[in-house]
C-alpha positions as CSV (number, residue, x, y, z in Angstrom):
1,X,12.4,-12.9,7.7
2,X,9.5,-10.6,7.1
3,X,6.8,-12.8,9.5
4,X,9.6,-13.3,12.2
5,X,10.3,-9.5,12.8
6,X,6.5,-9.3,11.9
7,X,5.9,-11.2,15.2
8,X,8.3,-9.7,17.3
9,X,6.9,-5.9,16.6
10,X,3.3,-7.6,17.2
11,X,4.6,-8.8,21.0
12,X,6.0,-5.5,21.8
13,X,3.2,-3.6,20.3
14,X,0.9,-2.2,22.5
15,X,-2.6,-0.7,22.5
16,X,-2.4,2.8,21.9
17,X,-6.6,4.1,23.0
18,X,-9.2,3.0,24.5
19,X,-10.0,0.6,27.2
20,X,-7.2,-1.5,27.1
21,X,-4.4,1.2,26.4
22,X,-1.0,0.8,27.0
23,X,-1.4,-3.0,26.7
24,X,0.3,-5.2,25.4
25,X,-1.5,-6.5,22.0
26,X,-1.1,-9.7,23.0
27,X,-3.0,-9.5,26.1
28,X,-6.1,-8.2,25.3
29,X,-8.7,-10.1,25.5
30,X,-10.7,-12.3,23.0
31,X,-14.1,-10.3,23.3
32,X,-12.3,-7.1,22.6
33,X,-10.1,-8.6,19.8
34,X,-13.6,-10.1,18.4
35,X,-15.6,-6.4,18.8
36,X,-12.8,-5.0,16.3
37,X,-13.9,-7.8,14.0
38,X,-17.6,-7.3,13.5
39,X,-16.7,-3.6,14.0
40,X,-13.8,-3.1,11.6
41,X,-9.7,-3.1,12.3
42,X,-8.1,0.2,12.0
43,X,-6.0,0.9,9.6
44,X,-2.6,0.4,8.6
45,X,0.3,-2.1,11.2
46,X,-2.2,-1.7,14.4
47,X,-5.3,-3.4,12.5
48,X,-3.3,-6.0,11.1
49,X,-1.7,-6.2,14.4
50,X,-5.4,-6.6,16.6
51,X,-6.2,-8.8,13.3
52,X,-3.3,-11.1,13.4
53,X,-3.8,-11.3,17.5
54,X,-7.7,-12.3,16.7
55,X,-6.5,-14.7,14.5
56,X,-3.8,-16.4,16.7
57,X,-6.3,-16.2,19.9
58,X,-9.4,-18.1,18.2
59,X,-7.7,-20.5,17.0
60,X,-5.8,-21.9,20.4
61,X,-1.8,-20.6,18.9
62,X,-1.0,-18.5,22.4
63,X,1.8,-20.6,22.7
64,X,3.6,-20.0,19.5
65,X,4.2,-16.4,20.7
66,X,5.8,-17.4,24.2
67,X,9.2,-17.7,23.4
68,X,9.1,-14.9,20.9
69,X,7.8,-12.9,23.6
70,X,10.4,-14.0,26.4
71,X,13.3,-13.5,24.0
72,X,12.1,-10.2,22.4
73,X,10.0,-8.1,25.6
């Protein structure tokens, strides 16, 4: 249950600074996503959010969050 409400906070979840604020997590892009990970994720539910996003995006699972995200946003 934890990784399934996990998932639907990450597609509501949006940016809250910088360049890309106010969007959703799930949109940002790769290069942004990958300058957080030479750079260091914030702390605490947004860096494990960008970090979990990072994840997801390198290695091709986009589609996994689809239907979360058109049932949950």
């Amino acid at each position: 249950m934890y990784q399934r409400d996990f998932l639907i906070k990450l597609v509501q979840a949006r940016m809250p600074f910088g360049q890309y604020k106010d969007r959703y997590i799930t949109q940002l892009p790769v290069h942004y996503l990958e300058w957080f990970s030479r750079q260091g994720w914030p702390s605490g539910q947004l860096g494990q959010y960008l970090a979990t996003m990072f994840e997801i995006k390198t290695n091709g699972l986009d589609e996994v969050l689809k239907p979360i995200i058109r049932q949950h946003r």
